[in-house]
C-alpha positions in Angstrom: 18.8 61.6 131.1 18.1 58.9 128.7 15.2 58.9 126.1 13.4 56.1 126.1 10.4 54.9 123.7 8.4 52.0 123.2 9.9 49.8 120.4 7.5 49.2 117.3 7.9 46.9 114.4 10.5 49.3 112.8 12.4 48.3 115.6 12.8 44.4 115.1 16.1 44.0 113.7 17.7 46.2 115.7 17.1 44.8 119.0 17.9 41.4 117.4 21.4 42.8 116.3 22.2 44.5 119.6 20.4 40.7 121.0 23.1 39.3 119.0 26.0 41.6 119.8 25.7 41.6 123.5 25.5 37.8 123.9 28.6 37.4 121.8 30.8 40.4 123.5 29.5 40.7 126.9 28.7 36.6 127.7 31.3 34.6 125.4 31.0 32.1 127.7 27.3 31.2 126.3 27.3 28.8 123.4 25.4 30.3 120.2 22.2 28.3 119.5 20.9 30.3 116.6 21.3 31.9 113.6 20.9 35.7 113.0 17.6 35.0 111.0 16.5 33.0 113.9 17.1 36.4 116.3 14.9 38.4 113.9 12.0 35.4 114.1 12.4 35.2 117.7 12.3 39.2 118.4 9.3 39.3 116.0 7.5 36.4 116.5 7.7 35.7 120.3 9.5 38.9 122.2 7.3 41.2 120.4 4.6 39.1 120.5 4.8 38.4 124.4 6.4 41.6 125.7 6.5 45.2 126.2 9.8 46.2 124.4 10.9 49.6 125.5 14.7 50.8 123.4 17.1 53.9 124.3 19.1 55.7 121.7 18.4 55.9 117.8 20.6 54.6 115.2 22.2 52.2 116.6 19.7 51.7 119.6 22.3 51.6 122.8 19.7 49.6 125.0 16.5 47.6 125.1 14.2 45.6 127.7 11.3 43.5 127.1 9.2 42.8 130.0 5.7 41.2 131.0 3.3 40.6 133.6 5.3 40.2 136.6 8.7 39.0 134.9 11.7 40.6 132.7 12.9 38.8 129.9 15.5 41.0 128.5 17.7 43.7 129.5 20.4 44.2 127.4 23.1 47.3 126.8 25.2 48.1 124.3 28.7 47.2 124.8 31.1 50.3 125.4 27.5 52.3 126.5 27.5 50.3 129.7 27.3 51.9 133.0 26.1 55.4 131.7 22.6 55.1 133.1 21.1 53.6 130.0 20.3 49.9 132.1 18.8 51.8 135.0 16.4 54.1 132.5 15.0 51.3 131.1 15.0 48.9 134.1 12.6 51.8 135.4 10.1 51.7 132.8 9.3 48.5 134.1 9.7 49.1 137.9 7.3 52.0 137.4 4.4 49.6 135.3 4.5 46.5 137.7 4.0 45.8 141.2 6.7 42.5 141.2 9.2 41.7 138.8 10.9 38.7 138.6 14.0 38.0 136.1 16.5 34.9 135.5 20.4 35.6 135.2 23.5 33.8 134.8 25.7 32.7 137.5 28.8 33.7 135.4 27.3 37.3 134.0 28.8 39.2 137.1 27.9 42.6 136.1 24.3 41.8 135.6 24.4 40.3 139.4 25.6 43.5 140.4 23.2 45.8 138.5 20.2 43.9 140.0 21.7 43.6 143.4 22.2 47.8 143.8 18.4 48.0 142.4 16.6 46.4 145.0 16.3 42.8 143.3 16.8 40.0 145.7 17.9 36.6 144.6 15.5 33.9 145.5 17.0 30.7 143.9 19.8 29.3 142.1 19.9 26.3 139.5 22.3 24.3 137.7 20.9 25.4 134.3 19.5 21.9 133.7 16.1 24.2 132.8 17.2 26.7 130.3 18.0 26.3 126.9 21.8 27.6 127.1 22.5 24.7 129.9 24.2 27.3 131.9 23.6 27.6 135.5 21.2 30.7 136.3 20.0 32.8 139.3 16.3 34.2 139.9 16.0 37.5 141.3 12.9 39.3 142.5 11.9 42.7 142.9 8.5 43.7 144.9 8.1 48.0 145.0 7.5 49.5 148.4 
């Protein structure tokens, strides 16, 4: 069983570190488009803002999602704490608040096509990444309860 809890402000810098650790470990294929200070402004200032940001573990934090009305826009794990649950706790906490969720992926990122795929998400579309800021082709997935 994995303790989760709703992130608060205390919480900022380390979701953007793990933010910042995952992409660079888990998709090295991505290009990196900001700064660390930009991660802290953009956890603050516009996932915080936007989001319900649930984190597991303490110090270091092992795992966080942010999710909104209907979509997901994060869910990240730490590296080396993969596969231990820690994505499925947290992946609930929003699969028990909304009705429909819908989330974007990347092609490339395998393992996150698999974790959605044995959770009951569907994919719905594919693009050629034309849309997103990373120019990396993507996949939409979408989850509906019941």
């Amino acid at each position: 069983m994995h303790v989760i809890r709703r992130a608060d402000e205390q919480s900022v810098e380390a979701v953007a570190h793990l933010l910042r650790l995952v992409l660079r470990t888990s998709l090295p294929f991505l290009p990196e488009l900001h700064t660390p200070d930009e991660d802290v402004w953009f956890v603050r200032n516009v996932m915080f803002a936007q989001c319900e940001v649930w984190v597991a573990g303490a110090d270091p934090i092992d795992g966080f999602i942010a999710f909104r009305n209907g979509w997901i826009d994060h869910l990240y794990v730490r590296p080396g704490r993969q596969r231990q649950g820690i994505g499925k706790a947290l992946l609930g906490q929003a699969m028990r608040t909304h009705l429909l969720l819908r989330l974007w992926t990347f092609q490339k990122n395998a393992a996150a096509i698999r974790f959605y795929l044995a959770h009951a998400f569907r994919e719905t579309k594919r693009t050629d990444g034309s849309r997103n800021e990373e120019r990396e082709p993507d996949i939409l997935f979408e989850w509906a309860r019941g």
